[in-house]
C-alpha positions, 0 to 999 in steps of 0.5 A: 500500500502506497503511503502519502508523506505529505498527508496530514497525520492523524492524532490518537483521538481521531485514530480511536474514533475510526477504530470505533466507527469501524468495530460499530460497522462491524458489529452491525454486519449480520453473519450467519450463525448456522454451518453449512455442513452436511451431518451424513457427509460428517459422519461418513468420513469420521472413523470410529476408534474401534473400527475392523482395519484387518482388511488393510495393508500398511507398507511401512518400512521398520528400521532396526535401532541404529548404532546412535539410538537407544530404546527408552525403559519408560516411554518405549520410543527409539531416541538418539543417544544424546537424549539419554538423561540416565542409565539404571540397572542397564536401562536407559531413560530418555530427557522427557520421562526424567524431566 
């Protein structure tokens, strides 16, 4: 947007009676309420949490644990080496389940 310097400059009282003009606009402007969203498209595409996934196929490759990463003995999640916060009885415990 082009700003004209040679313009007069508003002061802070006429900056806050536009701000107000412009939040009465606003207000005045009617929006709907109402969502248009179709119930039976909404509930077609919503999965349930015990749903029959035995049919699918998922082509993952898994890694095995690689020479930098160690298993946390809490959480269960493969993590680099550097987030090893401690070693107890020859398991290893991540920065996030010690913190």
């Amino acid at each position: 947007m082009a700003t004209d310097y040679d313009a007069p400059r508003k002061n802070e009282e006429e900056l806050s009676e536009d701000s107000l003009e412009e939040l009465k606009t606003r207000r005045t402007d009617k929006q709907s309420a109402a969502v248009d969203e179709d119930e039976a498209e909404a509930a077609d595409s919503y999965e349930l949490p015990g749903a029959d996934l035995s049919g699918e196929e998922l082509l993952v490759r898994v890694l095995p644990a690689q020479a930098d990463e160690f298993t946390c003995a809490s959480c269960f999640l493969v993590r680099h080496r550097s987030q090893i916060a401690r070693e107890r009885n020859g398991l290893l415990f991540c920065k996030e389940c010690e913190g």
